[in-house]
KELUM-12336 format. One record per residue (C-alpha): residue in three letters; x, y, z. Coordinates in steps of 0.02 Angstrom, whole numbers, padded with zeros to 5 digits, always signed. Layout:
N
alaXYZ...
//
This chain:
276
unk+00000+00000+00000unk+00131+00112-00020unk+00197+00129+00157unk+00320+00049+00298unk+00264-00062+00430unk+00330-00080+00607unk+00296-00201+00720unk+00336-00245+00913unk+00290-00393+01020unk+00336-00404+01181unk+00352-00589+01228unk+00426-00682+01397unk+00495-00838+01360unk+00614-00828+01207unk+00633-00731+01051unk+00575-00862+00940unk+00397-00829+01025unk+00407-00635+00975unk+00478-00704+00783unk+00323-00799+00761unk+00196-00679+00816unk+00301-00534+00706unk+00298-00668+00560unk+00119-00683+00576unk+00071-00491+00565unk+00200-00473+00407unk+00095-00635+00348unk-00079-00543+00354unk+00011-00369+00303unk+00043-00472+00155unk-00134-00551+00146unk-00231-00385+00152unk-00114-00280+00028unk-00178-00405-00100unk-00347-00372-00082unk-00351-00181-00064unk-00214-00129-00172unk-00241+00031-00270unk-00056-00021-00370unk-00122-00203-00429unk-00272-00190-00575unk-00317-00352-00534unk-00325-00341-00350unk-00520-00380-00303unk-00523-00197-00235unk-00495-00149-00413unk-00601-00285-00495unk-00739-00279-00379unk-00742-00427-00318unk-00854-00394-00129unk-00881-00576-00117unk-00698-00582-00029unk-00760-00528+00139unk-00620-00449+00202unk-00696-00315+00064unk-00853-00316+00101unk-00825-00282+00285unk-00728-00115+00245unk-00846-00082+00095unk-00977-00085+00241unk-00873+00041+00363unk-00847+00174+00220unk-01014+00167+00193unk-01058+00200+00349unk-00926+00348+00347unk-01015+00418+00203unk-01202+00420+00279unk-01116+00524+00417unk-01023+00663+00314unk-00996+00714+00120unk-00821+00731+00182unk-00787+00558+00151unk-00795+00472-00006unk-00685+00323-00057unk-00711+00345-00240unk-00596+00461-00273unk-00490+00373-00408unk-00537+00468-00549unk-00503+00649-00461unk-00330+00562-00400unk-00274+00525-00547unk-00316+00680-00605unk-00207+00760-00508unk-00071+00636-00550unk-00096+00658-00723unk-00083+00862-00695unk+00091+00818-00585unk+00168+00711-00738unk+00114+00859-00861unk+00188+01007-00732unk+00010+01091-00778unk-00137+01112-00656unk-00307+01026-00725unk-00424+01109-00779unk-00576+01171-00679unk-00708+01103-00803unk-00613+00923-00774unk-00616+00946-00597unk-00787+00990-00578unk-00840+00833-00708unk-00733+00718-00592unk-00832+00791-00434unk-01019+00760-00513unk-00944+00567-00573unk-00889+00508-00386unk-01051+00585-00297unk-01154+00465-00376unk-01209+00341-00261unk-01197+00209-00393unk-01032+00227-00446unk-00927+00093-00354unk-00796+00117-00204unk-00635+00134-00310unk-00501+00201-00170unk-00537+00139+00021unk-00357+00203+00089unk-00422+00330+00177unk-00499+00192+00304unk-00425+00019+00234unk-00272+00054+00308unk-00325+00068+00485unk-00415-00071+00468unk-00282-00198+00418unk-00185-00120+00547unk-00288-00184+00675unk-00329-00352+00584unk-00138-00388+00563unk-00143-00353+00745unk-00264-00445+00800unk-00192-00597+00722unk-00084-00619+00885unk-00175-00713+01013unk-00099-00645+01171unk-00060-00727+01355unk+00083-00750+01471unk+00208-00775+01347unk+00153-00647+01235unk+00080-00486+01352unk+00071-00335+01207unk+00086-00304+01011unk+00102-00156+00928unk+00098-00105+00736unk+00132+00054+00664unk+00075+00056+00476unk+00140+00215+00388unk+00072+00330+00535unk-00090+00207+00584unk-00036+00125+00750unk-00146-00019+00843unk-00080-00049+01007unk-00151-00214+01109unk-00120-00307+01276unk-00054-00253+01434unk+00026-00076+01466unk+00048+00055+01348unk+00123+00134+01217unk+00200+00316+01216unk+00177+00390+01048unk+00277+00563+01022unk+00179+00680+00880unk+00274+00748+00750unk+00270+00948+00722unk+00207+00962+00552unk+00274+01106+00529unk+00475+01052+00578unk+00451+00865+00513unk+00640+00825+00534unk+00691+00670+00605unk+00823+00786+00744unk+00671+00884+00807unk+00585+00833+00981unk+00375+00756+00959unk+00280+00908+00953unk+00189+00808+01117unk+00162+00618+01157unk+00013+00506+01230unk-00004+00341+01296unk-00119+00234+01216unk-00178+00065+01263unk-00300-00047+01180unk-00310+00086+01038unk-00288+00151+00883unk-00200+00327+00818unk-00196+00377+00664unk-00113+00562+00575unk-00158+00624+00403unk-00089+00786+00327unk+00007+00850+00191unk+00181+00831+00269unk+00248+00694+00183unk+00172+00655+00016unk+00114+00789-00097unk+00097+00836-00273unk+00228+00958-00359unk+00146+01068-00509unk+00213+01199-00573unk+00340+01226-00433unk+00200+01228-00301unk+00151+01092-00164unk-00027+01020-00174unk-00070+00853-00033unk-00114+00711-00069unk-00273+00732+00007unk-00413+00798-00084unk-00590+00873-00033unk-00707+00747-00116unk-00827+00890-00112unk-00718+01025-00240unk-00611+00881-00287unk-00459+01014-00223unk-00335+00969-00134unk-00325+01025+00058unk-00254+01189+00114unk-00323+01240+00292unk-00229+01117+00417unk-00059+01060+00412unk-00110+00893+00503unk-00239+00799+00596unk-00210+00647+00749unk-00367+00553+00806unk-00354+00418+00926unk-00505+00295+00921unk-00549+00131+00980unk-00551+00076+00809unk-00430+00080+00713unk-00522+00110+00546unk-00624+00257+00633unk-00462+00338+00671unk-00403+00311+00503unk-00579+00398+00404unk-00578+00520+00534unk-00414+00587+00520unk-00429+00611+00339unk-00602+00689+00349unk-00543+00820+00482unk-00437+00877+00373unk-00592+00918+00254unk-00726+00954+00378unk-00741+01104+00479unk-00700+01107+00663unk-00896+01089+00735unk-00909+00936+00611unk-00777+00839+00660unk-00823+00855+00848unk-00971+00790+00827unk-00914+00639+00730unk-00774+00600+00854unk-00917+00605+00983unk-01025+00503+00892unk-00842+00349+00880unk-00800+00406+01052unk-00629+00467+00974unk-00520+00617+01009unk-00415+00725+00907unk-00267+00857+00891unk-00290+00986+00733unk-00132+01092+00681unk-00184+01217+00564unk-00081+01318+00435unk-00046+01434+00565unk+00025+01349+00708unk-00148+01368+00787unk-00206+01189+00897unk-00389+01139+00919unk-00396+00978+01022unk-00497+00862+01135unk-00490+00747+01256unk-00306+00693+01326unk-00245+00797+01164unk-00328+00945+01294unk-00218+00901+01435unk-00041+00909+01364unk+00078+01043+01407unk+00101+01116+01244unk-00095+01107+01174unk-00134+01238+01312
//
């Protein structure tokens, strides 16, 4: 899918034990890229093929995204590659293309084309889950390109990157513990298009089919990790009031770093030191 993986098991016996549960979550890593690849034509994401259920079951959460906001939509292929297409000619697309791409992927019977905006999460936690924990193995964790699942006993501190001084020498902008949960960042930071000289992310509005300009990143951590996943990338579409509501409604909370260095947070986000 385009991203790293990491993955940590804590185990008490012997390292073989922690081998075979790390084997196991490469193993479904593996599995799961198959299926939802946006890189592979014939991948059944691609082909359509909902009668794998590992498809259907995501097919099922984005749809349930979508009845809750317009700033979701996971078919987005067409304005993507739009945008790649402008990237490869160094010449922004044209407005009447945009706006034809827009009208195509709001119709409700065009098919899901591009899930990573929750797929991701969610094979982050499936991989994970794939470890049956007990004595000898207490805790996993798996971070998947900035999605991290965290199960078992204890926690996990998990430092958040300044978007705005993403160098690998500069201190987390603040950390949290999580346990039994799911984090997950979107924003602009690392992957972009170049056109013309200027920066567009990777993240477009589904709504304008533009890319997104007002926040610089967005961290939600959720019991699921597939909510965390969709609602990082909506927040970075939605306004402020909207994306309240749907963190209330997932029982998630969230960090948003606008353009301006300006933080608008919730829950434990509220209580650290430098979100004040």
């Amino acid at each position: 899918m385009g991203t790293r993986a990491q993955v940590h098991v804590e185990a008490t016996q012997d390292r073989a034990v922690a081998k075979a549960a790390e084997d196991q979550v490469l193993a479904e890593l593996s599995r799961l890229e198959a299926i939802f690849t946006t890189f592979d034509d014939t991948s059944p994401l691609r082909t359509g093929g909902l009668e794998v259920v590992e498809l259907a079951t995501v097919t099922l959460l984005a749809q349930r995204w979508c009845a809750r906001t317009r700033a979701f939509n996971p078919r987005l292929h067409a304005v993507l590659e739009l945008w790649t297409r402008a990237e490869a000619a160094d010449e922004m697309p044209d407005p009447a293309t945009i706006a034809a791409a827009v009208k195509q992927i709001q119709r409700d019977d065009e098919p899901f084309d591009n899930l990573n905006a929750i797929a991701k999460g969610w094979i982050c936690q499936a991989a994970v889950e794939t470890v049956t924990l007990g004595d000898t193995t207490p805790s996993v964790w798996l971070n998947l390109g900035g999605d991290i699942m965290h199960r078992g006993v204890g926690s996990l501190q998990v430092g958040i990157e300044d978007p705005h001084r993403p160098f690998d020498n500069v201190a987390p902008l603040l950390s949290v513990s999580l346990s039994n949960e799911a984090l997950a960042t979107s924003g602009p930071t690392r992957r972009w298009w170049t056109i013309a000289g200027n920066r567009f992310a990777k993240v477009v509005d589904p709504r304008t089919g533009m890319p997104v300009q007002r926040l610089s990143a967005a961290t939600v951590i959720a019991p699921s990790a597939a909510d965390a996943d969709a609602l990082a990338t909506i927040a970075l579409v939605a306004d402020v009031g909207e994306v309240r509501e749907l963190a209330q409604d997932v029982g998630a909370e969230y960090l948003l770093i606008s353009n301006d260095g300006t933080q608008q947070c919730s829950g434990r986000f509220a209580e650290c030191p430098s979100t004040q």
